[in-house]
NUMARTOR-888983 format. One line per 3 residues: for each residue y, z, x of N, C-alpha, C. Coordinates in steps of 0.2 Angstrom, whole numbers. Each point is the difference from the previous one (the first is absolute). Example, Ala and Ser with C-alpha at 12.3 -4.5 7.8 and 13.67 -1.06 7.14 Angstrom:
<pts>
-28 39 66 6 0 -4 6 0 4; 5 -4 -2 6 1 4 5 3 -4
</pts>
This chain:
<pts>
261 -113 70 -2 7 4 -4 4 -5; -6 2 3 -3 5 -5 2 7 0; 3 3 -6 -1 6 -2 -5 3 3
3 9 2 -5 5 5 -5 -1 -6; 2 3 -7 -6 1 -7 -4 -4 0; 2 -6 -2 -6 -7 -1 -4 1 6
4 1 8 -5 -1 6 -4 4 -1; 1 8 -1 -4 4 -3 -6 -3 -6; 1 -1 -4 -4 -3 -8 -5 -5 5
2 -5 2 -3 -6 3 -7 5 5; 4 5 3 -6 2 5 -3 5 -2; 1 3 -4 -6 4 -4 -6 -3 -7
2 -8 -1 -1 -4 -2 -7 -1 1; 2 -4 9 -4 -1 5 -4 5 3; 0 5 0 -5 5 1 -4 2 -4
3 0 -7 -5 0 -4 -7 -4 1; 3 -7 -1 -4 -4 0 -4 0 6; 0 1 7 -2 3 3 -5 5 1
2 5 -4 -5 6 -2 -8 -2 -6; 3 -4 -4 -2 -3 -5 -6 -6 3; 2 -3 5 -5 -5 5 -4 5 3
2 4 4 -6 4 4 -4 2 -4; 2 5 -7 -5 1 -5 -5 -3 -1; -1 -6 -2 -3 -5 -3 -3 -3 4
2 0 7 -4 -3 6 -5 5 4; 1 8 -1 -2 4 1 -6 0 -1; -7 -1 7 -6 1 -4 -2 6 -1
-7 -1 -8 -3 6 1 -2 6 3; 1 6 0 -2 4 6 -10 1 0; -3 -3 4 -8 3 0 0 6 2
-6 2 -5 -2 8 -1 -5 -1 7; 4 9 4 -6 0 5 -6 1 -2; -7 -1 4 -5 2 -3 -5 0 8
5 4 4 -2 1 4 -7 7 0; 3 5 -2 -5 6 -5 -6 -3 -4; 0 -3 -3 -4 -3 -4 -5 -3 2
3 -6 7 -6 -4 5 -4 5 4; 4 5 1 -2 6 5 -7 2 -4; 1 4 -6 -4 5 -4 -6 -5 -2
1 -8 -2 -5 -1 -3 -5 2 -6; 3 3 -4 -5 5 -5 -3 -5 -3; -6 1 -2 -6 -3 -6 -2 3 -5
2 7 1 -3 3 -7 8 5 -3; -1 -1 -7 9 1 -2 -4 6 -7; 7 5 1 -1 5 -7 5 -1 -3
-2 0 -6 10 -3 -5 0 7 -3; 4 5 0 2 4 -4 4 -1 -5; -3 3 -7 5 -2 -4 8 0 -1
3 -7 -2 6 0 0 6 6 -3; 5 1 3 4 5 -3 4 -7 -6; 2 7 -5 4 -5 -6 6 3 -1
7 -4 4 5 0 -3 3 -4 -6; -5 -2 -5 1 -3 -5 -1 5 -5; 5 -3 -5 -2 6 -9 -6 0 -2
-3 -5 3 -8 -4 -5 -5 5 4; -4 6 -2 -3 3 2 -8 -6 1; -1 -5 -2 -5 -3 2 0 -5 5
6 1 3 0 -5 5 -3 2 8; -2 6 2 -2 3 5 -9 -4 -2; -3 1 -4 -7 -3 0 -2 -5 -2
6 -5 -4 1 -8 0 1 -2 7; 5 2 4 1 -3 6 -5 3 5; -5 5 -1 -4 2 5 -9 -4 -2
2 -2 -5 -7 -3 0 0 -9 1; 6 -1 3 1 -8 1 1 0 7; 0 3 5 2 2 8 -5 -2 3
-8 2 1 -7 -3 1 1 -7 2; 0 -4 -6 -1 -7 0 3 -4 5; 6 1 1 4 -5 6 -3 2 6
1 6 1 -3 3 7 -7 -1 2; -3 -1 -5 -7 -1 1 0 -8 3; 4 -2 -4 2 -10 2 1 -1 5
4 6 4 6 0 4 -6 1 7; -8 1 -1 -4 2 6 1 8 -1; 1 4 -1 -1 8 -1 -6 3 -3
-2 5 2 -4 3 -3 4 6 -3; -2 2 -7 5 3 -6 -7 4 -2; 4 6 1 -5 8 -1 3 -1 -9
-6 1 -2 -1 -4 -11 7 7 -2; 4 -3 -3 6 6 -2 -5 4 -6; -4 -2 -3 -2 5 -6 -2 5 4
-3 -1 6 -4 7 6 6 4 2; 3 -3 3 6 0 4 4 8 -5; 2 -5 -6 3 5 -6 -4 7 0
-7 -1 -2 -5 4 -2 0 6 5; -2 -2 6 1 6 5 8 1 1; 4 -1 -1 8 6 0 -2 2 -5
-2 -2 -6 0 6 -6 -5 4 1; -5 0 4 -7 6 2 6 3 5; 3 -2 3 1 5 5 7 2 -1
0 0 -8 9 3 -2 5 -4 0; 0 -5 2 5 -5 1 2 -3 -8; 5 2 -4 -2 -3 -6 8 -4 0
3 -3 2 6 -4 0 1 -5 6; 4 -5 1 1 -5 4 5 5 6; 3 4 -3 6 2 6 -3 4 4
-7 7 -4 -3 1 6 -4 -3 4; -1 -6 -4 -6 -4 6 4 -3 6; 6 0 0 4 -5 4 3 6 5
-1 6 -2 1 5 4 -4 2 5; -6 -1 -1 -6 2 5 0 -3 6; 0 2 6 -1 0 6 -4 -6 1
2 -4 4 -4 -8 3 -8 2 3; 0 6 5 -4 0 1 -7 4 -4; 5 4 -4 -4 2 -7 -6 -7 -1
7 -2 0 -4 -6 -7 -4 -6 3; 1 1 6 -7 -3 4 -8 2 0; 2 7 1 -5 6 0 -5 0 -6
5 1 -5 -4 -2 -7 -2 -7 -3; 5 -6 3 -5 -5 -3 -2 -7 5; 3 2 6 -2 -5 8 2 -5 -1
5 -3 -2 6 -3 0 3 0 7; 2 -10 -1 5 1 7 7 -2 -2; 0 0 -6 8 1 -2 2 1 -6
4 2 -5 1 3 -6 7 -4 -1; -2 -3 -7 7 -3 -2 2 4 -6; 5 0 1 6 4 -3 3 -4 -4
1 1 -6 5 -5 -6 3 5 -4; 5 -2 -1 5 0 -4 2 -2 -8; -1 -1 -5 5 -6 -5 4 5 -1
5 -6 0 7 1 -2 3 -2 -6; -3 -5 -1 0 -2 -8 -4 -3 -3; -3 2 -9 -4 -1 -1 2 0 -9
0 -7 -4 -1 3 -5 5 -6 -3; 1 -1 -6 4 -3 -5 5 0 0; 7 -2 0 7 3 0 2 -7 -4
4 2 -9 3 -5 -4 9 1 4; 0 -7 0 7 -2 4 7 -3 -6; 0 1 -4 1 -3 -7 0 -8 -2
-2 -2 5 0 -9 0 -9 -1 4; 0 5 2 -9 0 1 -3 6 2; -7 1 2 -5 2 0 -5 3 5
1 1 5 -4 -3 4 -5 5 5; -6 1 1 -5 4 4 0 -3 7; 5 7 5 1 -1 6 -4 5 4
-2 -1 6 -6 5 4 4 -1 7; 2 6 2 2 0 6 -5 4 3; -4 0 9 -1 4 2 0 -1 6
-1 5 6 2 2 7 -5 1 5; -3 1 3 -7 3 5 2 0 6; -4 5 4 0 1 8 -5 1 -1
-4 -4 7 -7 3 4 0 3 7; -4 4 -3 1 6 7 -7 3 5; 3 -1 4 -8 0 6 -3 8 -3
-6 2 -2 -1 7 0 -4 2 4; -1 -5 8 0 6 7 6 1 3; 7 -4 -2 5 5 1 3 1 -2
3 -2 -8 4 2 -2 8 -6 0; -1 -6 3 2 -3 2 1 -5 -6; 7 -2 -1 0 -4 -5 -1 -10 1
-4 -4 -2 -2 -5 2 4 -6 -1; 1 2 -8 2 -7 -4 4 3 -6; 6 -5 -4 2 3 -4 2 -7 -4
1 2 -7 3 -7 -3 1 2 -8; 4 -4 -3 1 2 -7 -1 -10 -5; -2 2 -5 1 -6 -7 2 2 -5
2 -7 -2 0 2 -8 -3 -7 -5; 1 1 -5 -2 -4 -5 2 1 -8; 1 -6 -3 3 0 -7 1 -2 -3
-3 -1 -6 -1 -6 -8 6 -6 3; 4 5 1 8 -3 -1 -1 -5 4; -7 -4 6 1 -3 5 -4 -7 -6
-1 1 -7 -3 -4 -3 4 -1 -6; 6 2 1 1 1 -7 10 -3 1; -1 -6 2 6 -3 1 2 -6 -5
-3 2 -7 1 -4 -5 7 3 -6; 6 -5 1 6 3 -3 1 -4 -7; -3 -3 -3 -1 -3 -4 -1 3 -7
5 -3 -4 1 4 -7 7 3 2; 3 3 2 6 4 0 0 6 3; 7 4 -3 -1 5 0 -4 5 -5
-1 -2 -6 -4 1 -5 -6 2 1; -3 -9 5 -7 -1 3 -3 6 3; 5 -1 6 0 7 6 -4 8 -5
5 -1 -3 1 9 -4 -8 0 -3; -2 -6 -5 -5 2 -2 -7 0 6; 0 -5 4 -3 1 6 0 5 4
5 4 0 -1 7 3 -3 6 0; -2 -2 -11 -2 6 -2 -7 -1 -2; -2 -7 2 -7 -4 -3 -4 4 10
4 -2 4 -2 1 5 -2 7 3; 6 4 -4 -1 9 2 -5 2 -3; -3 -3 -7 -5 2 -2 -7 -3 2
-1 -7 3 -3 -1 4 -3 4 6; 8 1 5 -3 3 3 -5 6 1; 4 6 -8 -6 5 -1 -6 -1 -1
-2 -5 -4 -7 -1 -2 -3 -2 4; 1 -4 5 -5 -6 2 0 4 7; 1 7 3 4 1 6 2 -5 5
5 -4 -1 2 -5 8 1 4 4; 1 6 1 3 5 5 -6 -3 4; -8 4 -1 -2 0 1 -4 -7 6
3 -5 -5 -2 -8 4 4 -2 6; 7 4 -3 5 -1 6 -1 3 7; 0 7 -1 -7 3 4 -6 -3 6
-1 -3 -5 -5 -4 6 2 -4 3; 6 -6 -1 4 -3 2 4 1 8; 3 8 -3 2 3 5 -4 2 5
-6 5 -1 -3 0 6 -3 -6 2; -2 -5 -1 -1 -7 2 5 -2 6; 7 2 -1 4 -2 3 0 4 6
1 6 -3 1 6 5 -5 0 8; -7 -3 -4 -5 3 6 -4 -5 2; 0 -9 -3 -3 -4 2 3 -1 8
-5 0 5 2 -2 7 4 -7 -1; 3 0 6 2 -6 4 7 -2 -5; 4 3 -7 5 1 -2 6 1 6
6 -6 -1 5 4 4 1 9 1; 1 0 7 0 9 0 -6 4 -3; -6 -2 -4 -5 2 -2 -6 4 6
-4 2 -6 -5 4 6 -4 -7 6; -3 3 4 -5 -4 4 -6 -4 -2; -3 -3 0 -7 -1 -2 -6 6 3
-3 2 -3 -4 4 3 -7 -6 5; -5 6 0 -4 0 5 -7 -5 -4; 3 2 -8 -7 -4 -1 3 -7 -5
6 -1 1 4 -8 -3 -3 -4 5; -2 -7 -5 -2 -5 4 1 -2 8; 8 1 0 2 -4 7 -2 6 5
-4 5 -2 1 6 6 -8 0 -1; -3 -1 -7 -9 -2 3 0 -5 5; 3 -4 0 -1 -6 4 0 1 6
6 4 3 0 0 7 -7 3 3; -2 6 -5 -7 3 2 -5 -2 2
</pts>
C-alpha cells in the first residue's frame, strides 16, 4: 500500500516533468509584423542611440554602425552625420532630446517614413576576475512617423566572451589572461567591433523575429 506522502511525492514528481516537457516542446512565439507589412517604409531616420552604459563613447560607436545592415537589409538610411548635424542646428544637442521630438516633427524636418529608435544598454569592458570581456547590448523600436505607430522591435547582444572559451593554463592562466585581455580591450577598442556585431545582429533582415526586408533587398527588387 502506498503512503498518502510518497502518493503525494510521486505526483508532483509527475507534474513536474510534465511542466518541464511542455516547456521544451513549447514553440517559439512569432513576432507580429502585421504593422510593419501595413506601413511598408523605404526610407528610415536613425536618431541617435540613448546610452545606458558608463562608457560615454558608446552612444556614437553604436550610432555610426546602424546604416550598414539596414542599408543590406533594402532601406534607404537618411546619412546619420546629417541626421546628427541638423538636431544640433536646431538645438537638439543630446540622444534623450532627439528621442523626445514628436514623430510627426521628425517627418516634417527630414521625410522620413520611419525613425528607429536605439537603446545600448551595455557597452564597454567589464574584468570578471578569471576574465575580461567587451560585451554590447542594444534594443530598437521602429516607428511609423505618419502616425506615430510603433512597427517593429527587437534587442542583441554580443561578446569577446563568445571567442574566448579557452581554459587552458589554470587558474593562474585565467587570472593573467584577464588582465592581458582588460588591457586589450582598452587599447584596441573591441567595444567598439563588438558593436558592429551587434548591430549586424540587431537589424540584418530575415533574422528570427528580426526586421523585414525592405523595398530595395534583392527578393523585393525581383518581384518588381
Amino acid at each position: 500500500m502506498i503512503r498518502p506522502y510518497e502518493l503525494c511525492r510521486r505526483l508532483l514528481a509527475v507534474l513536474g516533468l510534465a511542466a518541464l516537457t511542455a516547456c521544451a516542446t513549447q514553440p517559439a512565439k512569432q513576432y507580429d509584423y502585421s504593422a510593419l507589412k501595413e506601413a511598408k517604409p523605404a526610407s528610415l531616420l536613425i536618431l541617435p542611440p540613448l546610452n545606458d552604459s558608463p562608457d560615454v563613447a558608446a552612444t556614437y560607436s553604436v550610432y555610426s554602425q546602424l546604416t550598414h545592415p539596414l542599408a543590406e537589409s533594402g532601406y534607404y538610411v537618411l546619412p546619420v552625420s546629417l541626421v546628427d548635424e541638423t538636431l544640433r542646428q536646431n538645438g537638439v544637442v543630446n540622444a534623450a532630446e532627439a528621442h523626445s521630438i514628436d514623430a510627426a516633427k521628425l517627418r516634417q524636418i527630414f521625410g522620413a517614413d520611419a525613425a528607429l529608435y536605439v537603446a545600448v544598454k551595455r557597452y564597454g569592458s567589464v574584468y570578471k576576475v578569471v576574465s575580461s570581456d567587451a560585451t554590447v547590448e542594444v534594443e530598437a523600436k521602429l516607428v511609423d512617423l505618419k502616425t506615430g505607430q510603433q512597427l517593429w522591435d527587437g534587442k542583441a547582444i554580443a561578446s569577446t566572451a563568445e571567442q574566448n572559451n579557452n581554459n587552458q593554463g589554470g587558474l593562474v592562466g585565467l587570472l593573467v589572461k584577464a588582465v592581458i585581455d582588460q588591457i586589450a580591450n582598452n587599447l584596441t577598442e573591441r567595444s567598439h567591433h563588438v558593436a558592429g556585431i551587434a548591430s549586424q545582429r540587431l537589424l540584418t533582415a530575415g533574422t528570427p523575429n528580426g526586421l523585414l526586408p525592405g523595398p530595395r533587398a534583392p527578393a523585393a527588387a525581383a518581384k518588381n
